[in-house]
C-alpha positions in Angstrom: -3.4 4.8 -28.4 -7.1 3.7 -29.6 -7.6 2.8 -25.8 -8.2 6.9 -25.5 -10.7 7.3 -28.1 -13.1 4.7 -26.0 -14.9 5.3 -22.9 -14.3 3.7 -19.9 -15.9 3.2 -16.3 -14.2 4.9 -13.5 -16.1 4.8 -10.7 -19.7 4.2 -9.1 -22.0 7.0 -10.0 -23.2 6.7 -6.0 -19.3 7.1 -5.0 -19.3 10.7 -6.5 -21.6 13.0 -4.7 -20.1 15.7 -2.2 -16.6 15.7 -2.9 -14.0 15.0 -5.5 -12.7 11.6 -5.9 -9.3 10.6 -7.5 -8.8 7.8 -9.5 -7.0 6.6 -12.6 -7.4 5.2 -15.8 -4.8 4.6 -18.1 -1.6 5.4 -16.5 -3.6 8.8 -15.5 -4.2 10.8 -12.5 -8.6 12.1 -12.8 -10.2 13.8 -10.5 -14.2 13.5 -10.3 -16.8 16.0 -9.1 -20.0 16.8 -9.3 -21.0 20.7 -10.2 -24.0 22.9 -8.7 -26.7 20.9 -11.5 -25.0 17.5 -10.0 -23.4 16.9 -13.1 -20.0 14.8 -13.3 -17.0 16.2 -14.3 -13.2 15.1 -14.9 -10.3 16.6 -15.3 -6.4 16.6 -14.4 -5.6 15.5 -10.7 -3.1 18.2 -10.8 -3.5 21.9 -10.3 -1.9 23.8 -13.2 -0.5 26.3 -10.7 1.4 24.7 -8.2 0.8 20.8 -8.8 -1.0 19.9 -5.7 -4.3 17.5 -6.3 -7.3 18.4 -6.9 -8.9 15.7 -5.3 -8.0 16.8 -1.8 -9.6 19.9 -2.2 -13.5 20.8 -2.9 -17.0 21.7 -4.6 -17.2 25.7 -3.4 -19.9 27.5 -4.8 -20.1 24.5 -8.2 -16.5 25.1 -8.7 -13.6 23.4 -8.3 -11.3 24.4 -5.4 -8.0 23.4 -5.3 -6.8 22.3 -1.9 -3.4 25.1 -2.0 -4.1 28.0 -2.8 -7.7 27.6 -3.5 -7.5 28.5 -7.4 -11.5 27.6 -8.1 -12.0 26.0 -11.8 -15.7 25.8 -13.8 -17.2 22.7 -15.1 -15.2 23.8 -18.6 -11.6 23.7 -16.7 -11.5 27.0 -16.9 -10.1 28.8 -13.6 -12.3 31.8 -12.3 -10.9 32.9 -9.5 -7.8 33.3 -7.8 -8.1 34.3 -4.4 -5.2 36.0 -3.4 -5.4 38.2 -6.6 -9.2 39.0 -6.1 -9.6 41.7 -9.3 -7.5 39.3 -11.4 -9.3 37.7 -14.0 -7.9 34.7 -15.4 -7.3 34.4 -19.2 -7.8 31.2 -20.9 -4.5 29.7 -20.7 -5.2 29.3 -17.1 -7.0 26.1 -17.2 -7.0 22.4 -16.1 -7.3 19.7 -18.6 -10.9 17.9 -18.6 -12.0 14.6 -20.5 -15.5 13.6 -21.6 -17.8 12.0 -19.2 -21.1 9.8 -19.2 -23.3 8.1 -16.4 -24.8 4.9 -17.6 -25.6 1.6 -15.8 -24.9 3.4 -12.3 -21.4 3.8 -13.5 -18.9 7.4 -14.5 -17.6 6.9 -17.9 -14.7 8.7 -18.7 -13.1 9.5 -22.7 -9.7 10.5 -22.4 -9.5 11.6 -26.1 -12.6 12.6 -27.7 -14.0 10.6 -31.1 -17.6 9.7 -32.1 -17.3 6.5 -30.1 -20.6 5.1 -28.8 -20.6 3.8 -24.9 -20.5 0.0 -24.8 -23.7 -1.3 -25.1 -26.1 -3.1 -22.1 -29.6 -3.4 -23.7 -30.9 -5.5 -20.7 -30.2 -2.0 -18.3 -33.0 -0.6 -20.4 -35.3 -3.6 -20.0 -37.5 -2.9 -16.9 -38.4 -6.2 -16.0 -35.4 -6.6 -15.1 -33.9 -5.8 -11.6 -30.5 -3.6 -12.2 -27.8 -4.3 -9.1 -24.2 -3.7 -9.2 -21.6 -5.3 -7.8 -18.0 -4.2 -6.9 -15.4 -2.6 -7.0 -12.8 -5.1 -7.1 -9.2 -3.9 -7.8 -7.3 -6.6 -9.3 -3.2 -7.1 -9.7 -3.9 -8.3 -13.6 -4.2 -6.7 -16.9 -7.8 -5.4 -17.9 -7.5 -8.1 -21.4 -6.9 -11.0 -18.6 -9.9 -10.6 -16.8 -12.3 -10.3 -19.7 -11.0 -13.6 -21.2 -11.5 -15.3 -18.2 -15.2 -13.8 -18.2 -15.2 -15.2 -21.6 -14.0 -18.6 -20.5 -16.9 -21.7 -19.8 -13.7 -24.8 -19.5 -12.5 -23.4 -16.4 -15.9 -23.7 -14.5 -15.2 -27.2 -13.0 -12.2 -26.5 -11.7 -12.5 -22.9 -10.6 -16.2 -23.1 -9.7 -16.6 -26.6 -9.0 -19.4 -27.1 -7.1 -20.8 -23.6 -8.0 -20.8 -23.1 -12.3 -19.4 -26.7 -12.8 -18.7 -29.8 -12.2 -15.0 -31.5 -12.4 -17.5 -34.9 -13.9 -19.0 -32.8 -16.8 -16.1 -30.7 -18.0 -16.5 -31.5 -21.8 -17.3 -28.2 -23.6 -20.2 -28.8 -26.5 -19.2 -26.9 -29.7 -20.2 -23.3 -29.9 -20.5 -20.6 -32.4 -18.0 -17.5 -32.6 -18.6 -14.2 -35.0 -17.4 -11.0 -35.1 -19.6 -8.0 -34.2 -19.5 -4.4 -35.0 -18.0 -3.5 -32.2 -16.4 -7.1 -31.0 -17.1 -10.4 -31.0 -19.7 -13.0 -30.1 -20.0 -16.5 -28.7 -23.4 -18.1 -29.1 -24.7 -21.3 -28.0 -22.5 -21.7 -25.5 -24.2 -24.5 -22.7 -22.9 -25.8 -19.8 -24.6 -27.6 -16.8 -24.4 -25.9 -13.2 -24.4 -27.3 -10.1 -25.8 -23.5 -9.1 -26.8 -21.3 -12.0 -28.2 -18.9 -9.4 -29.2 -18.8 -5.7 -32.6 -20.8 -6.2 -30.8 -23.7 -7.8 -32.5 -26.9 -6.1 -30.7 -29.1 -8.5 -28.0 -29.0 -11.7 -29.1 -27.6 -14.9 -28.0 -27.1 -18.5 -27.9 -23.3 -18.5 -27.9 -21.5 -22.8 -25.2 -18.7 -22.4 -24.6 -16.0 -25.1 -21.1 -13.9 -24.4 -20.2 -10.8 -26.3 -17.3 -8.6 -26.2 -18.7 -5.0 -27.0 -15.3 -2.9 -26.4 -11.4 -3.7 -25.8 -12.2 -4.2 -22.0 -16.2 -4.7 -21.6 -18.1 -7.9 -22.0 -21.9 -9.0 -21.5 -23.3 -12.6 -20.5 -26.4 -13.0 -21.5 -28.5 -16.0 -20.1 -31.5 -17.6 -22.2 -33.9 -19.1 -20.0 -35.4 -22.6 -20.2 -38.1 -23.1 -22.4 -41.4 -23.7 -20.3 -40.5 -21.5 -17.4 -42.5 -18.6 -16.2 -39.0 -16.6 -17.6 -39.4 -18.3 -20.8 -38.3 -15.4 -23.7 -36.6 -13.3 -20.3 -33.3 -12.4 -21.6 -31.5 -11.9 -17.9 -27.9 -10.3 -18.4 -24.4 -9.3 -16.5 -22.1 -7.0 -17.5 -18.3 -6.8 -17.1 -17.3 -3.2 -17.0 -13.5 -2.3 -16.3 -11.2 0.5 -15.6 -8.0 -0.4 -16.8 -6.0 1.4 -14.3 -2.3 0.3 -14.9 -0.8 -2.2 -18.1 -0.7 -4.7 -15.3 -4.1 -3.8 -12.8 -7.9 -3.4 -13.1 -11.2 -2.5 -11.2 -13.6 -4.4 -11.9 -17.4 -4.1 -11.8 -20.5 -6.1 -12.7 -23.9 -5.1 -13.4 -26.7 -7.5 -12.9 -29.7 -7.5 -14.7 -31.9 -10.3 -13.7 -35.3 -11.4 -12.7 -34.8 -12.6 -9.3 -37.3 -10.4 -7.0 -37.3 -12.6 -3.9 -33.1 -12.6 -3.3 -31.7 -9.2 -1.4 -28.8 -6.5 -3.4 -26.7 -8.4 -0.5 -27.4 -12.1 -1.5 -27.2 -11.1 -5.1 -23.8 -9.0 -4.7 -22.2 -11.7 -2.3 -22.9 -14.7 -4.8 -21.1 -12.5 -7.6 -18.6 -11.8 -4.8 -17.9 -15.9 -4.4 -17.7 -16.4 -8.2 -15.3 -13.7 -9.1 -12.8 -13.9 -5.6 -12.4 -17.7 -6.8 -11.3 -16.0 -10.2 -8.8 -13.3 -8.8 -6.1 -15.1 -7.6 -6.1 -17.5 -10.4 -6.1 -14.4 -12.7 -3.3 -12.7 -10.7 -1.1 -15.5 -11.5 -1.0 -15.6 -14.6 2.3 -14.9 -16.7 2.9 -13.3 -18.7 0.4 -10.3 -16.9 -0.5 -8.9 -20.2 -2.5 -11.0 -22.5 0.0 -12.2 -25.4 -1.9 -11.5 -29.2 1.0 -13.5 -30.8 -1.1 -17.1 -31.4 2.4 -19.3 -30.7 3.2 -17.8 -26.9 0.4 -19.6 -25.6 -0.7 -23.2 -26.6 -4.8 -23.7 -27.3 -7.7 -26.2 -27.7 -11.0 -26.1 -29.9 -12.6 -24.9 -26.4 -10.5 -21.5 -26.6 -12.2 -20.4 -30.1 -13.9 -17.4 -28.1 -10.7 -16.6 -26.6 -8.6 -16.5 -29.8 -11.3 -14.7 -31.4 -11.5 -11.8 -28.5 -7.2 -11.8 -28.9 -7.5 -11.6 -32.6 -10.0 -8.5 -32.3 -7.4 -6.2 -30.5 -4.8 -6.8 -32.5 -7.0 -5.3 -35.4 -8.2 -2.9 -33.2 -4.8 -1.7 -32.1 -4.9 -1.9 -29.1 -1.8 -1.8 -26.6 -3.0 -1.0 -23.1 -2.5 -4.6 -21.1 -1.1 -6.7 -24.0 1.8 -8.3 -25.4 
């Protein structure tokens, strides 16, 4: 499964501090914790002893402590010490599995199989003119391939979003470019006009989008500002980052990049908040959950050329995890 070899997001870097935190990704059990430097770790939610979850027990000393018989494990997996057998010292076959893991864009990354795969990229997190905020999580009842085509998506904006992106009296979509990437694929010259392209919108405006797919379940918007504004050559950006938890549910986060200085994290976070709950249900109804790769299950337009171009790319990736 190629989905192993990539690296995903599994939590909020902020959520993982004391404690350890369960969650899942791919069909797996995880648990997260932080060591005595602070640095994230995950391995197995199981105990290789008795079974019991790691993530009900705790950091003792920068170890691991399971919550049953308090079996401690090092940053490595390794156990190195069992209390009830204080001179015993563990061989190497007593160990818990662990996975790669990264912190970028105020995010846990997680590689369940290790490869020389690079994280997905956000150039606008390194850009310091810009203001980072993230938003979420939201966990979602539909397949992680679902979600980032309806990122991907500008036709559904007047009916979804009307009165926010769209407008149901300008729903004609102008012709757009699509090319495959390195590591995806690429829409470019996508424009639409918005009755609120952000929360200082005084009146509609033809907003210049650019929307990339950089892994099987990551995607960026990038926003080109007008010419003649005092963001003129500003290259403001959000991220869609998600943990594909189940074939059939997500969490989902966004990451902000923008140069609005006067609006609060809340304002920011609860406009995202009103764009993406008036996706969810929508998205939670779809049928079939996974996203179909076969072209004929699903009928299609000119407007859907990103879409059939981000379907096309995992089927030559390979991939399996949320599709049909």
């Amino acid at each position: 499964m190629m989905e192993k070899t990539q690296w995903h997001p599994v939590a909020l870097s902020s959520d993982v501090q004391q404690g350890p935190v369960g969650v899942r990704l791919l069909d797996e059990d995880l648990v997260l914790w932080r060591d005595a430097e602070g640095v994230a770790n995950a391995f197995v939610d199981r105990c290789p002893h008795r079974g019991a979850r790691l993530s009900l027990g705790r950091v003792n000393e920068g170890n691991l402590e399971c919550p049953y018989h308090g079996w401690q494990f090092a940053d490595s997996g390794q156990c190195v010490k069992v209390p009830a057998v204080p001179s015993f010292t563990p061989p190497p076959q007593h160990c818990v599995k662990s996975f790669g893991v990264q912190e970028a864009c105020g995010l846990i990354w997680v590689q369940l199989q290790a490869a020389d795969v690079p994280l997905p990229a956000f150039e606008a997190e390194g850009d310091a003119r810009l203001r980072k905020v993230s938003c979420g999580p939201y966990d979602v009842a539909a397949s992680a391939p679902r979600i980032i085509e309806n990122f991907l998506d500008m036709s559904h904006f007047g009916f979804v979003h009307e009165g926010w992106l769209g407008s149901r009296d300008a729903t004609e979509m102008s012709p757009y470019n699509v090319e495959n990437t390195a590591f995806g694929v690429k829409a470019t010259n996508c424009k639409a006009v918005q009755p609120l392209s952000n929360l200082h919108s005084t009146k509609p405006a033809q907003v210049h989008y650019t929307y990339e797919v950089t892994g099987p379940y990551t995607a960026l918007l990038t926003k080109i500002p007008e010419e003649g504004t005092t963001k003129d050559g500003w290259r403001e950006a959000i991220g869609l980052f998600i943990c594909p938890i189940t074939p059939e549910s997500s969490r989902v986060w966004f990451r902000l990049a923008v140069a609005d200085f006067e609006s609060s994290d809340e304002q920011l976070q609860a406009f995202q908040h009103t764009i993406f709950t008036q996706d969810q249900p929508v998205l939670e109804s779809q049928l079939p959950k996974p996203l179909p790769l076969d072209p004929r299950a699903e009928l299609h337009s000119s407007a859907d050329r990103m879409s059939a171009a981000y379907r096309r790319y995992l089927k030559a990736s390979g991939v399996t995890f949320g599709v049909c």
